[in-house]
N, CA, C and O atoms as a Tripos MOL2 file, in Angstrom:
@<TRIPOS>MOLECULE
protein
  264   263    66     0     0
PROTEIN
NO_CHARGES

@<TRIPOS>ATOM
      1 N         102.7500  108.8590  114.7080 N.3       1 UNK1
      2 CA        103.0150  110.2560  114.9620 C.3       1 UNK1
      3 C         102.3430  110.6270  116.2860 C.2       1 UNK1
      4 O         101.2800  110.1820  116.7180 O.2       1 UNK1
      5 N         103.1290  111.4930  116.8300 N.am      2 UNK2
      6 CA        102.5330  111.5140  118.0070 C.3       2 UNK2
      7 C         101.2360  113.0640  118.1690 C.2       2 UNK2
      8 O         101.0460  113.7250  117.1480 O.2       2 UNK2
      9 N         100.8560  113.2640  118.8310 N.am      3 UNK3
     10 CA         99.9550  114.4930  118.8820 C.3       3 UNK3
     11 C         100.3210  115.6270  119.5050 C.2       3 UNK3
     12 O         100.3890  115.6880  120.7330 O.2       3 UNK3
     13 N         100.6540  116.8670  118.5320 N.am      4 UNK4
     14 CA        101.3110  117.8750  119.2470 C.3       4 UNK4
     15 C         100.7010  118.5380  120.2500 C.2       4 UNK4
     16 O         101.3420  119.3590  120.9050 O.2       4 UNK4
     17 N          99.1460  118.2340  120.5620 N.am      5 UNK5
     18 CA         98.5260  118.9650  121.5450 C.3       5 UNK5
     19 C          98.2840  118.4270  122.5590 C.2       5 UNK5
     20 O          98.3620  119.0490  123.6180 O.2       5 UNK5
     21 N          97.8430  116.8190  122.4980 N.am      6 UNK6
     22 CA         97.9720  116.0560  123.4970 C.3       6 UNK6
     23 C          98.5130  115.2080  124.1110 C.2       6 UNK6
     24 O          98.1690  114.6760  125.1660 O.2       6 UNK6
     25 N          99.7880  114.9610  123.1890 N.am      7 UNK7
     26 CA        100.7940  113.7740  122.8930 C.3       7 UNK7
     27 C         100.5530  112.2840  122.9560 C.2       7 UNK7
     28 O         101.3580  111.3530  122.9330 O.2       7 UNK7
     29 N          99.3370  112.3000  123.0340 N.am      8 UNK8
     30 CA         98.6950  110.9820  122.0090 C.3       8 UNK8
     31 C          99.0500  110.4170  121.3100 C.2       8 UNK8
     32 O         100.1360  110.8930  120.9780 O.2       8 UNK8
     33 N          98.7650  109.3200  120.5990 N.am      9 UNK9
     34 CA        100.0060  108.5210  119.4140 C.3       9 UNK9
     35 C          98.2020  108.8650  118.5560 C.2       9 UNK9
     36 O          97.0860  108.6440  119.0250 O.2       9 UNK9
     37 N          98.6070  109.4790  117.1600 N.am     10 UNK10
     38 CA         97.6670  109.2150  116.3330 C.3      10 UNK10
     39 C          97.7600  108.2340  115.0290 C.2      10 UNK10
     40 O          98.7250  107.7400  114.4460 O.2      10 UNK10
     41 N          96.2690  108.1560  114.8060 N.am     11 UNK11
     42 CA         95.9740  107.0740  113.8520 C.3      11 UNK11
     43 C          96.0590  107.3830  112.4960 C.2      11 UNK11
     44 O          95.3620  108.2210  111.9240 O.2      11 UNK11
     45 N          97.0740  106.5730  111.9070 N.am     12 UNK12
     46 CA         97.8940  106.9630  110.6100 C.3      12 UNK12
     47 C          96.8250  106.4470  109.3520 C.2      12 UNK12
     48 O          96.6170  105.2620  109.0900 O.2      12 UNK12
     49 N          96.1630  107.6880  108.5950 N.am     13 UNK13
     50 CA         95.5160  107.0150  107.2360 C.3      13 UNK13
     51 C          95.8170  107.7340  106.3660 C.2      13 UNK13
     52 O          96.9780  108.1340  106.2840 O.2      13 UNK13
     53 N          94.7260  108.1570  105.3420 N.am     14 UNK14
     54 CA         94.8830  108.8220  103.8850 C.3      14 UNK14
     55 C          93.4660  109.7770  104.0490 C.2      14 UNK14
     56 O          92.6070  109.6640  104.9230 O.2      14 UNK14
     57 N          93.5130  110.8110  102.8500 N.am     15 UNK15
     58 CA         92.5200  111.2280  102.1230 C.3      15 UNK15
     59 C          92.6040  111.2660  101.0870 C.2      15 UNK15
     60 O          93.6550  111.5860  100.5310 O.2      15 UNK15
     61 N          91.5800  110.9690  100.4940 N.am     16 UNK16
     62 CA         91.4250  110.3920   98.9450 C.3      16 UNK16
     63 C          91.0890  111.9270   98.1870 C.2      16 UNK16
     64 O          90.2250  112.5860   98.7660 O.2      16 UNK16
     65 N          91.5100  112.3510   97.3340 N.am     17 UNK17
     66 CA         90.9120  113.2850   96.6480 C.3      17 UNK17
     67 C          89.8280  112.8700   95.8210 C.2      17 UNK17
     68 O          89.6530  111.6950   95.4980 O.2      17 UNK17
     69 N          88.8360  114.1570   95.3510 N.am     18 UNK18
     70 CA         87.6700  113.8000   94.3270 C.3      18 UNK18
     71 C          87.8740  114.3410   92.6470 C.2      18 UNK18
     72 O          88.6770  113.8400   91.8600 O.2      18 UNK18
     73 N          87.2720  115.0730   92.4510 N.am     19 UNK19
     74 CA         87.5480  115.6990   91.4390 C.3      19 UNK19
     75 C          88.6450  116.6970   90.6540 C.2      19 UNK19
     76 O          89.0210  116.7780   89.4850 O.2      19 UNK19
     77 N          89.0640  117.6360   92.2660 N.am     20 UNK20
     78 CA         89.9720  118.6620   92.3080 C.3      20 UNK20
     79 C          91.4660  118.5160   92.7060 C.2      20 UNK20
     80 O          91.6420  117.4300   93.2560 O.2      20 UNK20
     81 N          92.3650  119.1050   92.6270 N.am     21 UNK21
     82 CA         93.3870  118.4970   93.1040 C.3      21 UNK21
     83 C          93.3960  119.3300   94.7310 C.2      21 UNK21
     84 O          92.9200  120.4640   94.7510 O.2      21 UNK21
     85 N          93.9240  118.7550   96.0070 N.am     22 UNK22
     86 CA         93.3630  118.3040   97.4440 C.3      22 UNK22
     87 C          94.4140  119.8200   97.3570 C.2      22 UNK22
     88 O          95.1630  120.0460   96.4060 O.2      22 UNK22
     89 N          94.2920  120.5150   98.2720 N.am     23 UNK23
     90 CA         95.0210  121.3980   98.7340 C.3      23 UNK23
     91 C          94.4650  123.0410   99.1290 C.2      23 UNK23
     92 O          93.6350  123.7580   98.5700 O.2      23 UNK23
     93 N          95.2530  123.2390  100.2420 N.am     24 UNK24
     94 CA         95.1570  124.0450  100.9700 C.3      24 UNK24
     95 C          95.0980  125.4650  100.5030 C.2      24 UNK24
     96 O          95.7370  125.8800   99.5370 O.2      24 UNK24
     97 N          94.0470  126.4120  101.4690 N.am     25 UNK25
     98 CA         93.8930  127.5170  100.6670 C.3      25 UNK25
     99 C          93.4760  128.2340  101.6660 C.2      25 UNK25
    100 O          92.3750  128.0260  102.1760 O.2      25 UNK25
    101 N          94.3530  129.2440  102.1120 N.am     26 UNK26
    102 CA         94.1320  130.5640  102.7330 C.3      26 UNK26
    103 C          92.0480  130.9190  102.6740 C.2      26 UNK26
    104 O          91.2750  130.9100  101.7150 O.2      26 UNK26
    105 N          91.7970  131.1990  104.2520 N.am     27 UNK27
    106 CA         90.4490  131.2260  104.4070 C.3      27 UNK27
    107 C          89.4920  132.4850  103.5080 C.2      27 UNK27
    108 O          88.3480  132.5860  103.0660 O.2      27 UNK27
    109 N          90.9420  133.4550  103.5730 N.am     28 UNK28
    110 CA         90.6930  134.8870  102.8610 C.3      28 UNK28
    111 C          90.5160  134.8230  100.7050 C.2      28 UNK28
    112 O          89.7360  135.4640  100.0010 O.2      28 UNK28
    113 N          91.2840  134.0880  100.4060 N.am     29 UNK29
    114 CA         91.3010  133.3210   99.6230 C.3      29 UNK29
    115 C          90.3930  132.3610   98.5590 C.2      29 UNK29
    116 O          90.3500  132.2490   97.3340 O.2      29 UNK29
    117 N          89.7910  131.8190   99.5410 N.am     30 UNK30
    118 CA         88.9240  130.5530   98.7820 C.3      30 UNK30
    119 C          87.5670  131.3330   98.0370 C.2      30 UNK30
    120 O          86.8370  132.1900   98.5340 O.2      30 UNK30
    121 N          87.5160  130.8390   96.9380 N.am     31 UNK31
    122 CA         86.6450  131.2120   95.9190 C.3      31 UNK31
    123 C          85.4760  130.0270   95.8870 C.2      31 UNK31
    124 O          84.7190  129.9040   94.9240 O.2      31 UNK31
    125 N          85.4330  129.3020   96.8840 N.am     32 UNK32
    126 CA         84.4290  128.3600   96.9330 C.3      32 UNK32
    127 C          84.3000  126.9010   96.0390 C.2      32 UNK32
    128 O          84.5770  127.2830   94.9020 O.2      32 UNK32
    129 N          84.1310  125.9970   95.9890 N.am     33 UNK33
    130 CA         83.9870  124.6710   95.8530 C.3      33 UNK33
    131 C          84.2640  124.7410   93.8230 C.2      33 UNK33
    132 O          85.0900  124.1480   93.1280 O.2      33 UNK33
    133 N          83.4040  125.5100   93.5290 N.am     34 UNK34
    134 CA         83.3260  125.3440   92.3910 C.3      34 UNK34
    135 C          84.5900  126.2910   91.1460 C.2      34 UNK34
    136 O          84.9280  126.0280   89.9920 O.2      34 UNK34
    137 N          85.0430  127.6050   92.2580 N.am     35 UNK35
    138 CA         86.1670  127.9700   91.3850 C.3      35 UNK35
    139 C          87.2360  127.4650   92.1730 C.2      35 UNK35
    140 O          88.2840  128.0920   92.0190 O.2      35 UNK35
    141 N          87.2780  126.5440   92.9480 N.am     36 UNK36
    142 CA         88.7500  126.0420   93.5610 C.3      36 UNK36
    143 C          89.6130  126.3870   92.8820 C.2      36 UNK36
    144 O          90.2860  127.3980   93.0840 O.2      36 UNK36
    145 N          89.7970  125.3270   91.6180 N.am     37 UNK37
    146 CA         90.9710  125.3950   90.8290 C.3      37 UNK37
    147 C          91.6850  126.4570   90.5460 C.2      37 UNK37
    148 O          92.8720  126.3370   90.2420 O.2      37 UNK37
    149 N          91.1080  127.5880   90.5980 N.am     38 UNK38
    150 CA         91.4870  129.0770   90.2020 C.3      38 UNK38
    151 C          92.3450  129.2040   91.8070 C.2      38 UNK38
    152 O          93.2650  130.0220   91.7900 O.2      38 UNK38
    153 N          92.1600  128.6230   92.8750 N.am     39 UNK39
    154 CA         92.6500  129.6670   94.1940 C.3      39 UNK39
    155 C          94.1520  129.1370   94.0420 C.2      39 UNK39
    156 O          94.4330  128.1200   93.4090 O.2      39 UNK39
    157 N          94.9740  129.8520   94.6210 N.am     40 UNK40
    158 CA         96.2480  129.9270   94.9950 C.3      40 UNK40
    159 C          95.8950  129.0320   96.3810 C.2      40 UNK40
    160 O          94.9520  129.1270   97.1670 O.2      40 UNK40
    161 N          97.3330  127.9040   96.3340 N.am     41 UNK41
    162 CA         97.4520  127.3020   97.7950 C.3      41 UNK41
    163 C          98.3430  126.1200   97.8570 C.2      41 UNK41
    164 O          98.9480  125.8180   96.8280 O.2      41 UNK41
    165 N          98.4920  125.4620   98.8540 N.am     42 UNK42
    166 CA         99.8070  124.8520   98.9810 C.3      42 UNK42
    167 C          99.0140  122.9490   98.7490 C.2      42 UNK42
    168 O          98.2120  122.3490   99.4640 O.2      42 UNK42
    169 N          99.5790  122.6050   97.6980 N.am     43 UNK43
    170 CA         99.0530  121.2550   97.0960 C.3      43 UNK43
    171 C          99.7300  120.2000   98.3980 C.2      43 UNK43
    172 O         100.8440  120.0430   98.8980 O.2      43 UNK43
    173 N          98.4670  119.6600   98.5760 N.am     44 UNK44
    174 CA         98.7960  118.3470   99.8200 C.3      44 UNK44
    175 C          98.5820  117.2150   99.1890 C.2      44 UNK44
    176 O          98.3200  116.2490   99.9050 O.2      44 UNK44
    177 N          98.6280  117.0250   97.8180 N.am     45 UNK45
    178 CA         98.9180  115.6010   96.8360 C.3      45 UNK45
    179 C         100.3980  115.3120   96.5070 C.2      45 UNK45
    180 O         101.0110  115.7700   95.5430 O.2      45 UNK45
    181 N         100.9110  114.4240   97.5210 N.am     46 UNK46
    182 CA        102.0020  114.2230   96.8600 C.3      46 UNK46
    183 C         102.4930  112.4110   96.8740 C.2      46 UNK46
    184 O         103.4910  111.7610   97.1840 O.2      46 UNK46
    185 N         100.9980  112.1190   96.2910 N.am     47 UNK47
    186 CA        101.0020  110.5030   96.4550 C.3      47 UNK47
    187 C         100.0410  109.9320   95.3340 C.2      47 UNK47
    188 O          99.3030  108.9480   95.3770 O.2      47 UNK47
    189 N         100.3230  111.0560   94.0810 N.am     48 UNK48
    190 CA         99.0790  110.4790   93.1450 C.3      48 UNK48
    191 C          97.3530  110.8690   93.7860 C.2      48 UNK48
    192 O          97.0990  112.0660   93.9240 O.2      48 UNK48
    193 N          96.7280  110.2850   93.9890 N.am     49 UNK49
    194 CA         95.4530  110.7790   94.4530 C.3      49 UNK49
    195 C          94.7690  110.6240   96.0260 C.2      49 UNK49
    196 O          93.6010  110.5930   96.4140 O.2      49 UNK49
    197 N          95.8930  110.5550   96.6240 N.am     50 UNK50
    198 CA         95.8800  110.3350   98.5120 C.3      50 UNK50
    199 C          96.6600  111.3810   98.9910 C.2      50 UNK50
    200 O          97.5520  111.8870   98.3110 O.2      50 UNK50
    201 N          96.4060  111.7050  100.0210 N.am     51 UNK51
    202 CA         97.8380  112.3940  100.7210 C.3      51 UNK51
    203 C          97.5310  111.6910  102.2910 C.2      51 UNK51
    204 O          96.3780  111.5380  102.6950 O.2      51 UNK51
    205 N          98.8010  111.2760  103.1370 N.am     52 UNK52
    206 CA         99.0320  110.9830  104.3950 C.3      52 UNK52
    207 C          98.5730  111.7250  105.1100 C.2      52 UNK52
    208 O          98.9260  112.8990  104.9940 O.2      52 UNK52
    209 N          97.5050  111.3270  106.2460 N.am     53 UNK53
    210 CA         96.8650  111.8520  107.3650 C.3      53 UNK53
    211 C          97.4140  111.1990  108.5710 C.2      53 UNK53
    212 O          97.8450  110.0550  108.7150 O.2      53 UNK53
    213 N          97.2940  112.2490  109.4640 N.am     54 UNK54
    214 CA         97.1890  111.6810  111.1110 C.3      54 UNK54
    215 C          96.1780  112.0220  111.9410 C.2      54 UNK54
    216 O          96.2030  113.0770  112.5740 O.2      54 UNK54
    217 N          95.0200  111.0070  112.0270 N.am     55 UNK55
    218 CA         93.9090  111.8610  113.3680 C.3      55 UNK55
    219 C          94.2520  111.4860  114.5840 C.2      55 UNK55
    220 O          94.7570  110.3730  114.7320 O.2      55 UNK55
    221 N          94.0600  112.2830  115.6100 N.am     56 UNK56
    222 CA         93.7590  112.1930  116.7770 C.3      56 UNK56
    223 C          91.9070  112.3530  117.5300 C.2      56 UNK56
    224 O          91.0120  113.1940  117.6010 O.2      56 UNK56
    225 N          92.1290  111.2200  117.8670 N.am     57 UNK57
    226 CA         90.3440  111.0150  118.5580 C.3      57 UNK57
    227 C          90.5790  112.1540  119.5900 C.2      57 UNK57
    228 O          90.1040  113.2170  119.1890 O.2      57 UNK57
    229 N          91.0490  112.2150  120.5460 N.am     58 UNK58
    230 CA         90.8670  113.0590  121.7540 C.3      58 UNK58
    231 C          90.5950  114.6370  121.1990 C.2      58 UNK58
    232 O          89.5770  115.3140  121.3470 O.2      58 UNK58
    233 N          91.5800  114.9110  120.6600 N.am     59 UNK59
    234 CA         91.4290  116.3220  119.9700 C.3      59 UNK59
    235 C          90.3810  116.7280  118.8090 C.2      59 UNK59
    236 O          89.6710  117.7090  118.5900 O.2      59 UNK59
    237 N          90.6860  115.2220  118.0350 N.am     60 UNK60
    238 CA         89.3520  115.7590  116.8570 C.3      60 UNK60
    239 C          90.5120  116.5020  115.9710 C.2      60 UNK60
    240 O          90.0470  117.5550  115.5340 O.2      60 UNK60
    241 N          91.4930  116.3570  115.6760 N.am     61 UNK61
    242 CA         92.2250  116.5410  114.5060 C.3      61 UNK61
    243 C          93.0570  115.8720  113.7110 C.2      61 UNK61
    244 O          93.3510  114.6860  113.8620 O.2      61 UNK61
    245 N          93.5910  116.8260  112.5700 N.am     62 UNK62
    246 CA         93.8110  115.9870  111.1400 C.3      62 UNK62
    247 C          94.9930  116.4250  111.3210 C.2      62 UNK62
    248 O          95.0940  117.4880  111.9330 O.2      62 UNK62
    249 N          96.1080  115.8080  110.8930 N.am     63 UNK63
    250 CA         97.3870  116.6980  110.4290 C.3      63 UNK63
    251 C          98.0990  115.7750  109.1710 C.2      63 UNK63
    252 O          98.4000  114.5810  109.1420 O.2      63 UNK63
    253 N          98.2380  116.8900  108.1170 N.am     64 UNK64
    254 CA         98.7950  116.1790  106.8250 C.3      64 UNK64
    255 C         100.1480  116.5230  106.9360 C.2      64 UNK64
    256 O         100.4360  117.5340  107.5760 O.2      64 UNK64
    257 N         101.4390  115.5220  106.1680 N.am     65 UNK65
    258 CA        102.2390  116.2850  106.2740 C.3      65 UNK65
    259 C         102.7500  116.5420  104.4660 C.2      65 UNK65
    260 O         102.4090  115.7050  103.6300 O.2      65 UNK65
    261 N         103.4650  117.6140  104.1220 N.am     66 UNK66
    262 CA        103.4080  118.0960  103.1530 C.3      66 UNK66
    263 C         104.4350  117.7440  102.3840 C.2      66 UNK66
    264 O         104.5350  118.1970  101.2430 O.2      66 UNK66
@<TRIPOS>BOND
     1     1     2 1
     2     2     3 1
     3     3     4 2
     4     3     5 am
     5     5     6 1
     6     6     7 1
     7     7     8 2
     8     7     9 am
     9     9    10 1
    10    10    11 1
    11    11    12 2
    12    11    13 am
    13    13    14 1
    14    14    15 1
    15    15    16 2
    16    15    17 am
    17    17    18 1
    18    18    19 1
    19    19    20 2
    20    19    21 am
    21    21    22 1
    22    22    23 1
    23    23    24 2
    24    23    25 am
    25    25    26 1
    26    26    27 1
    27    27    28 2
    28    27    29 am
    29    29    30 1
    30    30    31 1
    31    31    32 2
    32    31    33 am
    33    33    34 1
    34    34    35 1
    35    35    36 2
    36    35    37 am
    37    37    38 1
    38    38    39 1
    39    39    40 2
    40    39    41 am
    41    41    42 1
    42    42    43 1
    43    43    44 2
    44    43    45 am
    45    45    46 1
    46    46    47 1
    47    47    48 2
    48    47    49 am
    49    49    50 1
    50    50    51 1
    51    51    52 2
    52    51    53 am
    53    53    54 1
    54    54    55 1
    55    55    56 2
    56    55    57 am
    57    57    58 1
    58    58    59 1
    59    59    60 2
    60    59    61 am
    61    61    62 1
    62    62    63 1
    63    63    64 2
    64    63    65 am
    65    65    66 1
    66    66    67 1
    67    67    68 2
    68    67    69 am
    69    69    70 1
    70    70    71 1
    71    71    72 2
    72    71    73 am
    73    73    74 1
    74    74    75 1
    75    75    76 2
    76    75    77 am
    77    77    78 1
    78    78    79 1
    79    79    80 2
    80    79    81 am
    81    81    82 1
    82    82    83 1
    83    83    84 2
    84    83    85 am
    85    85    86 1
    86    86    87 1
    87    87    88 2
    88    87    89 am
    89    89    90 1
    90    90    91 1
    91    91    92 2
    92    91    93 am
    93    93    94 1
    94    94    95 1
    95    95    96 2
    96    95    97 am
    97    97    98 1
    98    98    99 1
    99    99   100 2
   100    99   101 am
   101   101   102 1
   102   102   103 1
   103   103   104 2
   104   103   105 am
   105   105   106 1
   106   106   107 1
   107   107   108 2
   108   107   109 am
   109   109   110 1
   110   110   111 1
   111   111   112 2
   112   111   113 am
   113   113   114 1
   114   114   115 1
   115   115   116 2
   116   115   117 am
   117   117   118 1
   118   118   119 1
   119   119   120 2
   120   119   121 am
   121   121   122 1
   122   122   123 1
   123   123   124 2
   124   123   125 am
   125   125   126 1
   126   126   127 1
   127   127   128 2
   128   127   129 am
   129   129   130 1
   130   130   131 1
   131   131   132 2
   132   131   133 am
   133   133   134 1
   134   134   135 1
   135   135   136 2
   136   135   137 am
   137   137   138 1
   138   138   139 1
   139   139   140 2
   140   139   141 am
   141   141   142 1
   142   142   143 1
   143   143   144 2
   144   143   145 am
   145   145   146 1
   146   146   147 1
   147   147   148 2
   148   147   149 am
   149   149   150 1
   150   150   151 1
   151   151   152 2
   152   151   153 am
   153   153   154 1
   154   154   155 1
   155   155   156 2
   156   155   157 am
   157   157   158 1
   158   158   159 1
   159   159   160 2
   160   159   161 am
   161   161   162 1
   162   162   163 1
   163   163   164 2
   164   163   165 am
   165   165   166 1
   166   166   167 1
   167   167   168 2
   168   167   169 am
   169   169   170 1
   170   170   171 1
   171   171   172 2
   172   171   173 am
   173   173   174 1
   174   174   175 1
   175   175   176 2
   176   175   177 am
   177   177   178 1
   178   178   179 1
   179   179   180 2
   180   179   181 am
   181   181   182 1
   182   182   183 1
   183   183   184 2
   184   183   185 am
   185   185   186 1
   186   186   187 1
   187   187   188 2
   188   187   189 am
   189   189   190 1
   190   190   191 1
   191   191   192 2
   192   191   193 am
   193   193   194 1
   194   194   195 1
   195   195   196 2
   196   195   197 am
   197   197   198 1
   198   198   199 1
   199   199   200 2
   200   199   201 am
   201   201   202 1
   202   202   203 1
   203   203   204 2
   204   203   205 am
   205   205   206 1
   206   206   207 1
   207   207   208 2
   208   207   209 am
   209   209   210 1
   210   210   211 1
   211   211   212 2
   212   211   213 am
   213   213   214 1
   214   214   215 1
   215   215   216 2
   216   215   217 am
   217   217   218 1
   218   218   219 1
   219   219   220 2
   220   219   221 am
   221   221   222 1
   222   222   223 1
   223   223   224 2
   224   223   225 am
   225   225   226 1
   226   226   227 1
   227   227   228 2
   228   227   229 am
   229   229   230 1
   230   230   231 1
   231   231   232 2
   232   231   233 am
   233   233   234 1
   234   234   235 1
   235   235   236 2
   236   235   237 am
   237   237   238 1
   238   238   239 1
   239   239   240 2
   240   239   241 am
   241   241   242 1
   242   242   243 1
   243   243   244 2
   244   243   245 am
   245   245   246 1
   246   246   247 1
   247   247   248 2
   248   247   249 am
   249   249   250 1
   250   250   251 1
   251   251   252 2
   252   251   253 am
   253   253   254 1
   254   254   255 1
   255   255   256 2
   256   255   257 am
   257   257   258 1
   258   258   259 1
   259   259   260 2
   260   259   261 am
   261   261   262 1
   262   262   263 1
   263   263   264 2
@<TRIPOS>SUBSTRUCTURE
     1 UNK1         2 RESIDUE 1 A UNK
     2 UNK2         6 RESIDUE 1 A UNK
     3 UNK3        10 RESIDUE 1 A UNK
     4 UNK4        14 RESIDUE 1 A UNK
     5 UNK5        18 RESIDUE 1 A UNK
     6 UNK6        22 RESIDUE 1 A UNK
     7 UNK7        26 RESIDUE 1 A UNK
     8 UNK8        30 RESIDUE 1 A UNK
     9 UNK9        34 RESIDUE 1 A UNK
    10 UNK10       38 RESIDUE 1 A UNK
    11 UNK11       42 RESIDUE 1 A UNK
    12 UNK12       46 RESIDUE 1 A UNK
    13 UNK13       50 RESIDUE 1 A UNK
    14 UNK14       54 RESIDUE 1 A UNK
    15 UNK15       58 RESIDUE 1 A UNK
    16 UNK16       62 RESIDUE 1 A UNK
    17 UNK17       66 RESIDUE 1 A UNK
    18 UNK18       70 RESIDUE 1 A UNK
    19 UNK19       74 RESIDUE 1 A UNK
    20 UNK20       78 RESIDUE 1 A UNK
    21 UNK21       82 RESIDUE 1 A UNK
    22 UNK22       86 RESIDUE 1 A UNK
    23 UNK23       90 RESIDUE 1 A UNK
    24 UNK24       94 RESIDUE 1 A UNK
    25 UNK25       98 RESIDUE 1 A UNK
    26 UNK26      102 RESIDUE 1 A UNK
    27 UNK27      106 RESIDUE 1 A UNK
    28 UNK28      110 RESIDUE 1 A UNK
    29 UNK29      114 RESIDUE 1 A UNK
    30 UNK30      118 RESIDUE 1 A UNK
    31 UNK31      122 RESIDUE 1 A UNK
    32 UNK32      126 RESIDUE 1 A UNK
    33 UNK33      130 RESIDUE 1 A UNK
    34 UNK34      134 RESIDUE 1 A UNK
    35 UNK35      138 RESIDUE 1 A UNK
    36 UNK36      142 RESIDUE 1 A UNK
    37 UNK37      146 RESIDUE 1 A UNK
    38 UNK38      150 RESIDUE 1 A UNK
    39 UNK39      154 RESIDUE 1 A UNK
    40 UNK40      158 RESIDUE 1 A UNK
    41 UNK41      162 RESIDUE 1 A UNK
    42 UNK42      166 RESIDUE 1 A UNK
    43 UNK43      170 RESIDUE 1 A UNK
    44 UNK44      174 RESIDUE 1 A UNK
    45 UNK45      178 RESIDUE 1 A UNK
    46 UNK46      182 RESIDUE 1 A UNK
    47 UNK47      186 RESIDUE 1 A UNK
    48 UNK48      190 RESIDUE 1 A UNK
    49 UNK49      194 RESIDUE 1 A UNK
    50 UNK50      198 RESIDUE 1 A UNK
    51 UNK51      202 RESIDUE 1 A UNK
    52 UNK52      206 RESIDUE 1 A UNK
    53 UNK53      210 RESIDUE 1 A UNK
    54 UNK54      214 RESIDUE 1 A UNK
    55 UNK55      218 RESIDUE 1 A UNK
    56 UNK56      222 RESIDUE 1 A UNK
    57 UNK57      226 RESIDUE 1 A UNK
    58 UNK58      230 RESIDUE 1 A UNK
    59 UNK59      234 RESIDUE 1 A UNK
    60 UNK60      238 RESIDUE 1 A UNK
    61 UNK61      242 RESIDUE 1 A UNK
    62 UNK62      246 RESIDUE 1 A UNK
    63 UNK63      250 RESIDUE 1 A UNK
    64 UNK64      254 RESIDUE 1 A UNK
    65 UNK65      258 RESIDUE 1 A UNK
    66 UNK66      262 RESIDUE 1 A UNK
């Protein structure tokens, strides 16, 4: 994948989830680590307990795709 900010080719891995199920949650939103489960947000598991990452070194970012 390439890098939308720097057009870099980034480095294709995973994130592993822990306890919770992995997903995204509005900053206004988040009820903190421990009531996660309760927040509303858009689930980035759609691989059993990984979801597909792309970092880019130059930028210092992640991009999942959904």
């Amino acid at each position: 994948m390439i890098c939308p900010y720097c057009g870099a080719e980034m480095e294709k891995g995973v994130i592993h989830r822990d306890r919770y199920k992995l997903k995204w949650v509005p900053y206004n939103k988040d009820k903190g680590p421990i009531l996660q489960f309760f927040a509303d947000g858009v689930n980035l598991e759609n691989n059993g307990d990984l979801v597909e990452a792309y970092y880019c070194e130059t930028d210092r970012i992640v991009l999942i795709k959904v």
